[in-house]
KETIVO-863126 format. One record per residue (C-alpha): x, y, z; residue number from 1. Coordinates in nm, 4 decimals. Layout:
<atoms>
       px       py       pz   k
        X        Y        Z NUM
...
</atoms>
This chain:
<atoms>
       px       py       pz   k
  -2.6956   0.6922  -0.0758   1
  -2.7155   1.0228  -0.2288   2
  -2.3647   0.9989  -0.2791   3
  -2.3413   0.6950  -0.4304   4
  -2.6204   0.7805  -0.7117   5
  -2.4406   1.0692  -0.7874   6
  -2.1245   0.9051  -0.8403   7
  -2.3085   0.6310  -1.0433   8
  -2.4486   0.9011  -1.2676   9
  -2.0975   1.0954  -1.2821  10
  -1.9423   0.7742  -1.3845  11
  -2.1646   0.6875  -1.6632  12
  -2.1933   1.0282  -1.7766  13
  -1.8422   1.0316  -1.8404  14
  -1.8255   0.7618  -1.9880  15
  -2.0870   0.8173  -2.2558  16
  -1.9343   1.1427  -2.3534  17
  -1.5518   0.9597  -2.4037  18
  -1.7159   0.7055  -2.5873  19
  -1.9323   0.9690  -2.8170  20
  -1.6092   1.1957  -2.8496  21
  -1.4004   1.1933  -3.1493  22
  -1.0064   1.1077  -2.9609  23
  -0.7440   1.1503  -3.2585  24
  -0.4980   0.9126  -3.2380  25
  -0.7035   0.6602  -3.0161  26
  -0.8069   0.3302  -3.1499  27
  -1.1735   0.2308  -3.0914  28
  -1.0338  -0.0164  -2.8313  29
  -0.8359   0.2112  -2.6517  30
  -1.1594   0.4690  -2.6390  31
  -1.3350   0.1969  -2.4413  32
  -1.0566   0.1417  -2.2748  33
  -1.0657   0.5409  -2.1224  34
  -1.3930   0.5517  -2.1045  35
  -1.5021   0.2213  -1.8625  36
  -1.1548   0.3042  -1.6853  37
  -1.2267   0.6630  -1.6014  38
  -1.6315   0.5379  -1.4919  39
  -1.4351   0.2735  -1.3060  40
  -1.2474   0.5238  -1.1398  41
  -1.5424   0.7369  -1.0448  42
  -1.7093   0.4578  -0.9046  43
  -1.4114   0.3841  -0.6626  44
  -1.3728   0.7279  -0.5888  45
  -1.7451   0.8032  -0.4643  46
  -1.8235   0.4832  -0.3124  47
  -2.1060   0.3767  -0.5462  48
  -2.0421  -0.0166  -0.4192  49
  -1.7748  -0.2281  -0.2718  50
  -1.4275  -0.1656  -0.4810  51
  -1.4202  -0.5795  -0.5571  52
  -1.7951  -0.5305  -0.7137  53
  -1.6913  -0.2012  -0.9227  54
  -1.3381  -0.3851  -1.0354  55
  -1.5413  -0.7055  -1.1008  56
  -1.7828  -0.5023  -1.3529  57
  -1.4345  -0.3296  -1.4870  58
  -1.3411  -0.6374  -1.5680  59
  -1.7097  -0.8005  -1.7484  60
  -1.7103  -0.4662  -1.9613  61
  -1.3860  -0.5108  -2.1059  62
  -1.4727  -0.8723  -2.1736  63
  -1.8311  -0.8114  -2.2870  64
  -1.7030  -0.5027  -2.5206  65
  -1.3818  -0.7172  -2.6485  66
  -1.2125  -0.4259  -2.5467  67
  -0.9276  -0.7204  -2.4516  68
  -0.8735  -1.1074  -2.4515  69
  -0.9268  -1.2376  -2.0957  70
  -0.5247  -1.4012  -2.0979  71
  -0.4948  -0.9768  -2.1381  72
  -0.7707  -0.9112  -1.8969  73
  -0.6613  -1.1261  -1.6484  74
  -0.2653  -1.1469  -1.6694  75
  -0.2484  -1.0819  -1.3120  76
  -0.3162  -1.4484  -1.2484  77
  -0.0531  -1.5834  -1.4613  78
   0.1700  -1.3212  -1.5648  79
   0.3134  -1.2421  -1.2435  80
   0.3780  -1.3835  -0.9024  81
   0.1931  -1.0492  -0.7469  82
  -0.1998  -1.2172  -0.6445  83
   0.0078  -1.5584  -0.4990  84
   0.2262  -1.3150  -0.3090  85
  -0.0694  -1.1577  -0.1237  86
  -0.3013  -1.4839  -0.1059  87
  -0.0094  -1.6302   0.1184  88
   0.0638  -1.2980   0.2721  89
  -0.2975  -1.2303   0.4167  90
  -0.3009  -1.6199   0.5664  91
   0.0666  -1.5234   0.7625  92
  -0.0188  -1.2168   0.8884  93
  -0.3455  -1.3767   1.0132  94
  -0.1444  -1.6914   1.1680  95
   0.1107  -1.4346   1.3270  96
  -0.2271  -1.2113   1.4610  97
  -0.4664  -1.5028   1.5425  98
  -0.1318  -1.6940   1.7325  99
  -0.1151  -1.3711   1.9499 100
   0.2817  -1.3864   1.8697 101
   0.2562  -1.0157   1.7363 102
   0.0696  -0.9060   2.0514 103
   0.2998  -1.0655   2.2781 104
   0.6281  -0.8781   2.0757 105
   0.4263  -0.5420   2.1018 106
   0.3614  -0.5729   2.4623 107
   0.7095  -0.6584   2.5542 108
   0.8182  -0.3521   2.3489 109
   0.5912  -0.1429   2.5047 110
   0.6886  -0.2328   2.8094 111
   1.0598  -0.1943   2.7464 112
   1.0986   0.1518   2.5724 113
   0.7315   0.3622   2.6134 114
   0.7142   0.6472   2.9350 115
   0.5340   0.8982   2.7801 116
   0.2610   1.0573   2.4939 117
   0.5517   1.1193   2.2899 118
   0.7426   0.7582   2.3465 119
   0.4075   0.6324   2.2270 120
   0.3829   0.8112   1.9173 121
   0.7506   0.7049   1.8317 122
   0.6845   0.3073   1.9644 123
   0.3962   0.2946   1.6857 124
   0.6211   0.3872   1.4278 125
   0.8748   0.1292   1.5691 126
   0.6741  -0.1270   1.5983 127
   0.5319  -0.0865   1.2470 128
   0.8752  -0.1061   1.1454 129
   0.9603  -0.4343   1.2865 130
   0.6296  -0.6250   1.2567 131
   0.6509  -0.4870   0.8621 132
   0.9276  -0.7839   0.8880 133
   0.6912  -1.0264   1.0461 134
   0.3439  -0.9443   0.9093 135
   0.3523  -0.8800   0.5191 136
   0.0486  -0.6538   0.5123 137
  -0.0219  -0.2711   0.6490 138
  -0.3871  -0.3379   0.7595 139
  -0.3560  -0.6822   1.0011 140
  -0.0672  -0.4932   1.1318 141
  -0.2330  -0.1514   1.1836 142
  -0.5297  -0.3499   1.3764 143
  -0.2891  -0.5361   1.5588 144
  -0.0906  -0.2252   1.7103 145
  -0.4190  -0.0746   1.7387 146
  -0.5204  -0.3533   1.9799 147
  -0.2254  -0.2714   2.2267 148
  -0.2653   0.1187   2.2013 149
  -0.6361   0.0316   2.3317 150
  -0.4916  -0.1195   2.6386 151
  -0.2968   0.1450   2.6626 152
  -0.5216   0.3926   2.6336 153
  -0.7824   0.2858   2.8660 154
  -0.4641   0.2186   3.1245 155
  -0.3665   0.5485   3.1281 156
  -0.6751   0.6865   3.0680 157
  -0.5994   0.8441   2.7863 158
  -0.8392   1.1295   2.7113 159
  -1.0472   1.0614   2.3982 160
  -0.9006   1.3575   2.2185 161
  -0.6135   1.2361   2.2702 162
  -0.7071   0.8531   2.1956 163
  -0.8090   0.9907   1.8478 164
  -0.4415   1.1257   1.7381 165
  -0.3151   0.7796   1.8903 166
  -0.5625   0.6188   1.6968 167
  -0.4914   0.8218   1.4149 168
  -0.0899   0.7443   1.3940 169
  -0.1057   0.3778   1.3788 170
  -0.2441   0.3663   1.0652 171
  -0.0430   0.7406   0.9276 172
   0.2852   0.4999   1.0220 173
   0.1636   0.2212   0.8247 174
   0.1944   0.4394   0.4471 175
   0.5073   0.5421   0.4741 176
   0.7197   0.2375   0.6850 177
   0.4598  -0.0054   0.4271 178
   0.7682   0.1126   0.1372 179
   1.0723   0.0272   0.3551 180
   1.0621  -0.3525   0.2965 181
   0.8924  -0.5362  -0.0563 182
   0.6876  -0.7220   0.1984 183
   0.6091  -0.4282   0.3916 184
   0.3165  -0.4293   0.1603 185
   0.2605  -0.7071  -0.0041 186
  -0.0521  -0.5687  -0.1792 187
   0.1289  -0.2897  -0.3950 188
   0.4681  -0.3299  -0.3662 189
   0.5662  -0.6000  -0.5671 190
   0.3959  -0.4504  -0.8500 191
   0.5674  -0.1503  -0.8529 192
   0.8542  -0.3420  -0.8176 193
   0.7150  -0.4997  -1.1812 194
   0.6819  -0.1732  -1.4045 195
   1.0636  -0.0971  -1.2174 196
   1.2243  -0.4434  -1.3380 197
   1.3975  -0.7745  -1.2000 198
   1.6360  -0.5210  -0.9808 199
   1.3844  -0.4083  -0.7436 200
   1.1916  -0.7239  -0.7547 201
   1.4230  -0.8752  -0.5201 202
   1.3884  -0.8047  -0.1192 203
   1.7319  -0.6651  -0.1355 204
   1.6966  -0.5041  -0.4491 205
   1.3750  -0.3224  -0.3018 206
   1.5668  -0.1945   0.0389 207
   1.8607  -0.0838  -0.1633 208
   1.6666   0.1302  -0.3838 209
   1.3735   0.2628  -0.1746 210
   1.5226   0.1846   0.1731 211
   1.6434   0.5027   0.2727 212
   1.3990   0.7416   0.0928 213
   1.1010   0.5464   0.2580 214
   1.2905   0.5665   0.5815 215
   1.3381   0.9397   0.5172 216
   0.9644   0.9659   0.4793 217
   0.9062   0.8022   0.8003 218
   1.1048   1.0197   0.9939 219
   0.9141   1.2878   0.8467 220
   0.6223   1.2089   0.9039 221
   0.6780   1.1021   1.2361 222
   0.8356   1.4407   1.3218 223
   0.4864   1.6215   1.1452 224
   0.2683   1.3779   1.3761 225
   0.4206   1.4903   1.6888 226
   0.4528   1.8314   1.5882 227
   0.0267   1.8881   1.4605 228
  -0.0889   1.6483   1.7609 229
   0.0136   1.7338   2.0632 230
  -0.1667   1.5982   2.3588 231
  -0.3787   1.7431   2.5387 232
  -0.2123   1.6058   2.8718 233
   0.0455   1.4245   3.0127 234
   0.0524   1.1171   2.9840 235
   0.1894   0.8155   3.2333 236
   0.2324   0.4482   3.1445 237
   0.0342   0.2195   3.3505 238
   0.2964  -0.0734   3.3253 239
   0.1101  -0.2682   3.5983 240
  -0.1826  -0.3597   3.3487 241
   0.0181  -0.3740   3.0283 242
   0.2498  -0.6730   3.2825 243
  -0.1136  -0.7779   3.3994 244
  -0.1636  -0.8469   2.9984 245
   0.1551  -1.0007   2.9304 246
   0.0945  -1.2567   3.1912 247
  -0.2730  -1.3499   3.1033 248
  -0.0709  -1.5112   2.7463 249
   0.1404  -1.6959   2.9736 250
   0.4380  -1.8910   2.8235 251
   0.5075  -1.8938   2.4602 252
   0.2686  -2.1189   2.3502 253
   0.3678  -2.4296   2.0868 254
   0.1420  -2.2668   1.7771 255
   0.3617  -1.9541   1.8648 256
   0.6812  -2.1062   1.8491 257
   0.5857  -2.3048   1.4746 258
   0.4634  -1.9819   1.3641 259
   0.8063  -1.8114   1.4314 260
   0.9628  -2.1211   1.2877 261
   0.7830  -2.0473   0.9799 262
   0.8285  -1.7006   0.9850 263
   1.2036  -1.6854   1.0602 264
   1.1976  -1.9419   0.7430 265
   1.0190  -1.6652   0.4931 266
   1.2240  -1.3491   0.6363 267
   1.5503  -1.5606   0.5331 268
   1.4002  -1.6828   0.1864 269
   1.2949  -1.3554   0.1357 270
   1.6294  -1.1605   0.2087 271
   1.8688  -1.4311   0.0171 272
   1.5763  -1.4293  -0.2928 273
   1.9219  -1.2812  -0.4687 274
   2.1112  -1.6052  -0.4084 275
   1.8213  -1.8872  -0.4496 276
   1.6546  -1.7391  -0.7456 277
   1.3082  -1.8527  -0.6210 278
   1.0489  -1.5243  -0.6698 279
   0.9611  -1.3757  -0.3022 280
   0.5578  -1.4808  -0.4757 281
   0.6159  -1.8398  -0.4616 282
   0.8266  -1.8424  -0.1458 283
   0.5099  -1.6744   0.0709 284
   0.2902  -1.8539  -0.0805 285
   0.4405  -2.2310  -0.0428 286
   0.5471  -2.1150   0.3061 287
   0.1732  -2.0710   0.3874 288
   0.0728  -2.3721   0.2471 289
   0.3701  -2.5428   0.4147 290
   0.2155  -2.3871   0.7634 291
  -0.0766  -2.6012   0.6930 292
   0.0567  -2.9497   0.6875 293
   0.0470  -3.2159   1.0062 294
   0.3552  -3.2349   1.2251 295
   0.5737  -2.9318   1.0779 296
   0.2743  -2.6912   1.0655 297
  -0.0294  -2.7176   1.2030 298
  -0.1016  -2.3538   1.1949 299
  -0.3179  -2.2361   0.9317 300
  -0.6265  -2.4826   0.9396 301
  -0.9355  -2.4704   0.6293 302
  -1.0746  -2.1114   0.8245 303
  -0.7212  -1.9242   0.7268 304
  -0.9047  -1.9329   0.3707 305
  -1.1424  -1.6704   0.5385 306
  -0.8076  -1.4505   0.5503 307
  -0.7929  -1.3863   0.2164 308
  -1.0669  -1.1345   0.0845 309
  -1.1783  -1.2362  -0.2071 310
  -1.2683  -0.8685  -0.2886 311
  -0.9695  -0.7476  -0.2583 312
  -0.7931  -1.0112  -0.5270 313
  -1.1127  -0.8542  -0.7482 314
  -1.0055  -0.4774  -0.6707 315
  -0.6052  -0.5239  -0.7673 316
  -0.6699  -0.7819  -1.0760 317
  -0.9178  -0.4920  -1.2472 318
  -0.6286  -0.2129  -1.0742 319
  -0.3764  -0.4080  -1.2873 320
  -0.6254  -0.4272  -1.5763 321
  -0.6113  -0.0516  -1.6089 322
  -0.2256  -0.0693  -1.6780 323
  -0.1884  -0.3942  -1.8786 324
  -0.5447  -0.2995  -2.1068 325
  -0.4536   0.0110  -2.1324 326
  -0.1181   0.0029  -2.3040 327
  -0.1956  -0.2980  -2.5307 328
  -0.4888  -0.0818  -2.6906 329
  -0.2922   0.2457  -2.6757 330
  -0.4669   0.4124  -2.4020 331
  -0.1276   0.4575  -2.2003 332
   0.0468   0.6346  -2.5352 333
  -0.2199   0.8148  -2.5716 334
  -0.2564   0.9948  -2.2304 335
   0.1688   1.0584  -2.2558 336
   0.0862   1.2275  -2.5537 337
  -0.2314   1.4267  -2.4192 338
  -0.1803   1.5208  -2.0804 339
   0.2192   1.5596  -2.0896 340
   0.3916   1.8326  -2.2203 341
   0.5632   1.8306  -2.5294 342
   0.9138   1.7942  -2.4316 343
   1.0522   1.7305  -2.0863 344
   1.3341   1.8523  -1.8869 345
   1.6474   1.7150  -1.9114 346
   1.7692   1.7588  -1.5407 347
   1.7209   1.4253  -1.3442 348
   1.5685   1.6624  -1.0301 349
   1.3554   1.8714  -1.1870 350
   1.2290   1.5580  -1.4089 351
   1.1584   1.4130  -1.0887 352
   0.9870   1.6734  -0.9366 353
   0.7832   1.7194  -1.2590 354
   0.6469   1.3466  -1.2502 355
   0.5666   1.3722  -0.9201 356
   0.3748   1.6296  -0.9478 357
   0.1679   1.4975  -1.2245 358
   0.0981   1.1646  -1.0519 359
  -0.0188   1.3587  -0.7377 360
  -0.2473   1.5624  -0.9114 361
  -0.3649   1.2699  -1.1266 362
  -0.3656   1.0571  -0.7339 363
  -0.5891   1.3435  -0.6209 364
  -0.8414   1.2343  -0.8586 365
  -0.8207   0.8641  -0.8877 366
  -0.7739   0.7930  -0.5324 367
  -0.6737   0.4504  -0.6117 368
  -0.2845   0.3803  -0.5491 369
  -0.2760   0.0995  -0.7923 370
  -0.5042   0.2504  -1.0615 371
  -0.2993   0.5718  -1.0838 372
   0.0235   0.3462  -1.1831 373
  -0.1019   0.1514  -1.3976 374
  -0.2137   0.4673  -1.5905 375
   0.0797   0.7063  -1.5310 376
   0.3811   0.4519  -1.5153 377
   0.3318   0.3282  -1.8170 378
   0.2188   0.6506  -2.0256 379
   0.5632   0.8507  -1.8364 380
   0.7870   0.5096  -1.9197 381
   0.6681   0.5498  -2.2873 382
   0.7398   0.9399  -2.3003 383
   1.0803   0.9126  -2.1147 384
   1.2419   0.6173  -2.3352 385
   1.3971   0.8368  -2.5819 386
   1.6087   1.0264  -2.2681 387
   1.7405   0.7021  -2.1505 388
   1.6302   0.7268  -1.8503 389
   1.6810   0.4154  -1.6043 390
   1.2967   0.3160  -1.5384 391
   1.3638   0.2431  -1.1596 392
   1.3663   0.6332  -1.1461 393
   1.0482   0.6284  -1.3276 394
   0.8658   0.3537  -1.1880 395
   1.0354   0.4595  -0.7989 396
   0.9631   0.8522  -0.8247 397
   0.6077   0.7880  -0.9560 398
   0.5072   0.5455  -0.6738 399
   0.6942   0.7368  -0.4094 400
   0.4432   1.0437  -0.4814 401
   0.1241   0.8551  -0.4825 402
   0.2236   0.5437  -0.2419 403
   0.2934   0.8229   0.0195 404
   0.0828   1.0831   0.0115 405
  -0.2738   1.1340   0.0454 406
  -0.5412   1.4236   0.1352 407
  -0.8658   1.2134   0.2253 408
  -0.9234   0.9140   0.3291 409
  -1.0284   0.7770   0.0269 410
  -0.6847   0.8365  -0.1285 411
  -0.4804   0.5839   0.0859 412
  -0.6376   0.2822   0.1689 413
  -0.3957   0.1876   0.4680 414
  -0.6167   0.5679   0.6070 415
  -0.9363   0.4578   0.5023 416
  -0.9666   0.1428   0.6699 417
  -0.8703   0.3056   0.9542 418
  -1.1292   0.5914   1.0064 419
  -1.3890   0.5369   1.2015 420
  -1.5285   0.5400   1.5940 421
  -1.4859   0.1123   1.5913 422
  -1.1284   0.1440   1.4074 423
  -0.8689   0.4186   1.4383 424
  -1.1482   0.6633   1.6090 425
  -1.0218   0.9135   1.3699 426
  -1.2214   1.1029   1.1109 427
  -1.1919   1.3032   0.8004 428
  -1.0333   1.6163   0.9941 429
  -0.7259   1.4352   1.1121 430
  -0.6551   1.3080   0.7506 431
  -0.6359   1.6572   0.6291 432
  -0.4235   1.8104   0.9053 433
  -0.1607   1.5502   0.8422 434
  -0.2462   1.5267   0.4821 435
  -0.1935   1.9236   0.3347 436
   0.1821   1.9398   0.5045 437
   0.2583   1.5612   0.3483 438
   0.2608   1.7597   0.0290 439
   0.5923   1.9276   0.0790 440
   0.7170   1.6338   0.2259 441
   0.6666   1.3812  -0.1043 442
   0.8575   1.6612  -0.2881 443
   1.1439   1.6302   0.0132 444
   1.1303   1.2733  -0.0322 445
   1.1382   1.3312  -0.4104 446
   1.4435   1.4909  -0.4351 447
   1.6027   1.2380  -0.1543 448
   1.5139   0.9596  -0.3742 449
   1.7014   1.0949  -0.6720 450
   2.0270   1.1902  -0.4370 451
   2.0280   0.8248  -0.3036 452
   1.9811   0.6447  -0.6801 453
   2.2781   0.9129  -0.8081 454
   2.4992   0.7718  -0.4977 455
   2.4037   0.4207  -0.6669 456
   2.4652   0.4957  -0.9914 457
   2.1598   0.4776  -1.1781 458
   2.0217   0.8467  -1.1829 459
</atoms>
């Protein structure tokens, strides 16, 4: 609580004194703008409420203060495919979950390939991989990998110390195999892809640009996770209860077999998006809808409603706010101009590297993923335009730095919605370890990036 008030009292604080400062160059719209964005901010950051109650009173100020029009405020809704993409996203990776399909494909895995501490550690991150084909969303996947490592874990009797690092990398695996695929994360993805343009839109377009430097940051971060936790013990497989598991599902059952019906359906819309010209948005969302209907569906019922969190639609409409509002009243210019310096290097790598570092430290601040690009995507698009530089490098290097890197919790949500005794059993201390060496890493990753879009041609 006594975090919260201060955080409340931080964020108005703030505010007051950008509104009450006099910002050459800034229009009075555009002040407002800063100021409710960076108390918006604050709020996130310290927890005063629930992010879906601080984005929803984001989004009243701007509307009360005619800071914007609400066709501005809320473009998310009509501008872009993005909030459809999710909606139907949540309701299939709950009718993959809830159909126990993605349970019975990790236990067969398991099964298959895992001996030892280490094969587990290496299984999450391969099973993350391949359900990021099946289930279009980091967290249902995380909790669903995390309900298989429990069986394992109590099977082997795992040691909790131990437990805790397990618990730990299932949801470290989700950041950076969540950037592999466009539907690896359906939450943020696609609108990076937006600021990037129709090239990366595309499920193709998305692995052929950030395919192999998100892969490259998986292996990393793999390697780091089995080099800081090591176990404690050995560790053996109990295979007799994870077969004693696999046989209490039984057969395939016939909601399992419609929902891989379905699903095969999206994962071939969704790769040949290139050929069809239908938007990857309205493809997962009339897919869901399609899994609803008598005879061919059957699988999501009125209840797969309840998958969708209405919070969360609140959170990334007032996240995309800060982006949109902000460049329309000059806020984004305006920040360029401020916080970058007055000319910028010409070399694509050390450009690179430069950007990166200023979204990280700006990331270390914000905390939220989606709020830091719709601040610094914009304002770095607007001060690189004159270099003619491609904006995929832009838009790519910016979100590489913040979508895969964090320090706290609070920074990633794909970590925060994992710590916790009843979740990941991991705390803040685990997120640091990991966290502090991920540094170098984003700068690796970086520099990978640029290598890979210079082999393409566009760097």
């Amino acid at each position: 609580m006594n975090k919260r008030l201060i955080g409340l009292t931080a964020g108005i604080i703030i505010a007051v004194i950008i509104l009450l400062l006099p910002l050459e160059g800034l229009s009075p719209e555009g002040q407002k703008c800063l100021a409710f964005s960076l108390m918006t901010v604050v709020f996130w950051a310290t927890g005063v409420a629930q992010s879906g109650f601080v984005g929803g009173l984001y989004l009243m100020l701007l509307l009360i203060f005619q800071v914007a029009t609400p066709d501005l405020v809320f473009k998310a809704w009509y501008g872009s495919s993005t909030m459809w993409l999710i909606m139907g996203a949540y309701m299939i990776a709950g009718a993959v979950k809830d159909s126990g399909m993605g349970e019975r494909i990790a236990y067969a895995f398991i099964k298959k390939f895992v001996r030892s501490y280490n094969g587990i550690i290496i299984s999450i991150f391969a099973l993350t991989f391949i359900l990021s084909i099946l289930i279009p969303h980091p967290w249902p996947r995380a909790f669903l990998i995390m309900s298989v490592m429990a069986v394992v874990i109590k099977s082997c009797n795992i040691p909790k110390v131990d437990a805790i690092k397990i618990g730990f990398t299932v949801f470290a695996a989700s950041v950076p195999v969540s950037l592999i695929f466009i539907t690896g994360d359906s939450t943020i993805n696609p609108l990076a892809a937006s600021y990037a343009g129709e090239a990366v839109g595309s499920w193709i377009g998305w692995v052929k640009y950030m395919g192999v430097p998100a892969i490259v940051a998986s292996l990393i971060t793999m390697v780091l996770v089995l080099v800081l936790f090591k176990p404690s013990q050995a560790v053996a497989i109990n295979l007799v209860e994870i077969e004693a598991k696999q046989k209490e599902q039984g057969p395939m059952s016939a909601l399992e077999k419609r929902t891989l019906a379905w699903l095969v359906l999206a994962i071939i819309l969704w790769m040949t998006d290139s050929i069809h010209g239908i938007d990857i948005g309205w493809i997962t969302f009339v897919i869901a809808m399609l899994m609803s209907m008598p005879f061919i569906g059957n699988v999501l019922i009125v209840k797969s409603w309840g998958q969708v969190p209405v919070h969360v639609l609140v959170f990334l409409t007032s996240a995309m706010a800060i982006g949109t509002v902000g460049g329309a009243t000059g806020m984004n210019a305006w920040i360029a101009n401020t916080i970058l310096p007055a000319s910028l290097p010409s070399n694509i790598f050390v450009l690179a590297l430069l950007m990166g570092l200023i979204a990280m430290v700006v990331h270390m601040f914000m905390g939220s993923v989606i709020a830091v690009m719709g601040v610094a995507i914009p304002s770095l698009l607007l001060a690189t335009e004159s270099m003619g530089v491609n904006p995929i490098v832009i838009a790519m290097t910016v979100y590489l730095a913040i979508a895969s890197h964090y320090i706290l919790p609070f920074h990633h949500l794909n970590m925060l919605v994992g710590q916790g005794e009843e979740n990941g059993m991991y705390t803040q201390k685990e997120t640091i370890r990991l966290g502090v060496p991920l540094t170098v890493v984003v700068f690796i990753v970086i520099i990978v990036a640029v290598l890979w879009w210079k082999v393409l041609g566009i760097a």
